[in-house]
N, C-alpha and C positions, 0 to 999 in steps of 0.2 A: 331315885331312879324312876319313881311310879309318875312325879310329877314333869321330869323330861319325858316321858313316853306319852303324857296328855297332852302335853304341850306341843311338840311333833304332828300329833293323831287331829290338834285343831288347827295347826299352820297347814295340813296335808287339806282337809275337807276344806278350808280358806279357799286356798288355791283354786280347785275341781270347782266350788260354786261361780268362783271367779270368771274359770275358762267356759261353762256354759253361758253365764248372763252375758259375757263380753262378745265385741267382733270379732271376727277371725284375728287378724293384724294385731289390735290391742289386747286379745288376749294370749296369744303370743308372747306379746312382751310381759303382761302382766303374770304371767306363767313361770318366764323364765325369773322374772324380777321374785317371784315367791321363792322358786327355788332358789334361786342365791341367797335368798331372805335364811332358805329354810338351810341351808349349808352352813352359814353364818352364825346362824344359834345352834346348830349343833357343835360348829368348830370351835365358838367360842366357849359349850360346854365342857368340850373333848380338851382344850385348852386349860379349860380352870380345874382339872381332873390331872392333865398330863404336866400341869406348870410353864403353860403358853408356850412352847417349842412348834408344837404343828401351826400354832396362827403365826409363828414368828416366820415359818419357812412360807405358808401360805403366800405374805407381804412380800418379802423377799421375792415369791416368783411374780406375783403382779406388777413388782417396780422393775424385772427383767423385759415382762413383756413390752411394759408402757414404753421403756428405753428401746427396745427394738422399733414399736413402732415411731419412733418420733425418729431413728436413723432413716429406717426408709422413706420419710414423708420427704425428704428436701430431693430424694433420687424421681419420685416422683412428679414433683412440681417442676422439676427442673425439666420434666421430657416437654412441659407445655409452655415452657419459656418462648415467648417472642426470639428471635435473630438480634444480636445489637446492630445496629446501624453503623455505618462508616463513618468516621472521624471527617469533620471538618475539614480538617487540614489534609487528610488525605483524598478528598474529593476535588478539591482544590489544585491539589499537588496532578490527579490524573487530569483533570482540565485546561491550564498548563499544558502539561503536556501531548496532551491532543492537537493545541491550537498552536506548537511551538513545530512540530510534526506537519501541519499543514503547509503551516504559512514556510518551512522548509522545501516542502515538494513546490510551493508555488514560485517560489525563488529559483529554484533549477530550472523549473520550464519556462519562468520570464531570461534566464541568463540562455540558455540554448537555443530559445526564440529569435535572442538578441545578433547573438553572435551569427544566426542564420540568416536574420535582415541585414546585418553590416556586412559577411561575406557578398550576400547577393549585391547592396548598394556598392562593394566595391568592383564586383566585375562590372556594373552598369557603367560607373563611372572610368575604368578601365580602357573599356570596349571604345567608349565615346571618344578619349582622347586620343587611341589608336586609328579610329575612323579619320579622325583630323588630320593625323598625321601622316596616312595614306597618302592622299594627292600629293604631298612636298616630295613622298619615297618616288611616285610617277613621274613627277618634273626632273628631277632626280637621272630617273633612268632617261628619259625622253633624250634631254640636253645630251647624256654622255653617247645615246647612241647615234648623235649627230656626229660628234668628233672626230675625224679623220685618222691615219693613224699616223701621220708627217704631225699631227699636232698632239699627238698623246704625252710627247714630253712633257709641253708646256704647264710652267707650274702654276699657271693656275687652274688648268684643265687637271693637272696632278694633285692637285689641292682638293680642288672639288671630288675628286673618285674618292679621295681619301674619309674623305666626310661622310659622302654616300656609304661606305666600307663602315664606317664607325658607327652609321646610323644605325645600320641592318647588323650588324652586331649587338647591338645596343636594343632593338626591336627580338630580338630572337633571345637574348638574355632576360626577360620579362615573358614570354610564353607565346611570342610572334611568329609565325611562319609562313611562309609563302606554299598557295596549294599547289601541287605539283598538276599539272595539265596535258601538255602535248605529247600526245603515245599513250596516253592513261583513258580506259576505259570513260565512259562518260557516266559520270553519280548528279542526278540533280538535286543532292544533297550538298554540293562541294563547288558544281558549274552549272554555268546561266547559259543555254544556248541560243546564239543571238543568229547563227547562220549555217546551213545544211547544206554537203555539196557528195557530191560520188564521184569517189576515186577509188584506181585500182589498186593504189600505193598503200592506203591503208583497210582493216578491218571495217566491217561497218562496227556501229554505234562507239567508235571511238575519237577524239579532239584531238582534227590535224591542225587547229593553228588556234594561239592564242590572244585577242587583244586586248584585256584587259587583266593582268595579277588578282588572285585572290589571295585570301591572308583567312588563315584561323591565329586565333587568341584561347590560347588552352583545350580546352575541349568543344568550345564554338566555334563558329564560322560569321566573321568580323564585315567581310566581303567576299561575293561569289565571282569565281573565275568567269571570266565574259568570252567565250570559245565557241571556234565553226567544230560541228560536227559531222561524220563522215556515214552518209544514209545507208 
């Protein structure tokens, strides 16, 4: 017992010369490093007295601790992990689909583009071959309003109205109409005033006489009615 307690009494003054010659920091450690030094030979006394149970338990808790620490290190490490990156193929897969999305909206506004020039090139082309057909409907009228009515039998004079009849049937079933004019307020949207006269018969600014037909085709105006107006 005399020689544990000398031994203690030179590992204690060890240490205290240690801690004033040394740095702050590395005395420190070399401080604590005695102490464990100096725990370690007494345990290991206290052991070979006791039949190694306190150093058995001692290990035991060191290899708890060390296990603790080595669970938490991966919780750790893992808060400073990078992001993974997006796959290949799913980069791929959203690019695709972006350029499949586009080139989609681009196709609907070339097809509604499309069909808004071919409706328009069709009323141009409409319009035109109505215009043409105009003067044939004025000959048309002109001749029948020659006719007499001792000749209105005659079948060829009855043949011709028939046609005229068929025509303006046939013009009106495609979106054809003739403007209405005499008695009808004057719209220089609708009639061409080619002649101005005062009379008491009619209102002013309304068309007492008509010489030339106008014709709308849908919602345009093909030709403008050619009428005197009343000042």
């Amino acid at each position: 017992m005399d020689n544990q307690k000398n031994n203690q009494e030179m590992v204690k003054e060890a240490v205290a010369e240690a801690k004033k010659n040394a740095e702050p920091d590395a005395g420190e450690s070399e401080v604590k490093d005695g102490e464990e030094t100096l725990q370690d030979a007494g345990g290991v006394q206290e052991a070979g007295a006791d039949g190694g149970t306190e150093q058995e338990a001692e290990a035991a808790d060191q290899i708890d601790d060390s296990t603790a620490d080595q669970a938490e290190e991966p919780e750790n490490k893992g808060f400073f992990k990078k992001k993974n990156k997006k796959d290949k193929k799913d980069e791929k897969i959203e690019e695709l689909t972006d350029r499949l999305t586009r080139q989609m909206a681009e196709f609907d506004n070339f097809r509604k583009r499309t069909e808004k020039e071919k409706s328009a090139m069709y009323e141009i082309g409409a319009k035109d071959v109505i215009e043409k057909m105009l003067p044939i409907i004025d000959n048309f009228e002109r001749g029948l309003l020659q006719v007499g009515d001792e000749q209105k039998e005659d079948p060829f004079v009855d043949g011709m109205d028939k046609i005229y009849k068929q025509l303006m049937t046939t013009m009106e079933e495609i979106g054809v109409k003739p403007i209405e004019a005499v008695g009808q307020e004057f719209n220089p949207e609708l009639h061409n005033a080619v002649m101005h006269e005062e009379s008491e018969d009619h209102d002013d600014n309304v068309v007492s006489e008509e010489f030339l037909k106008g014709y709308t085709y849908r919602d345009g105006v093909v030709r403008h009615s050619m009428v005197k107006v009343v000042n």
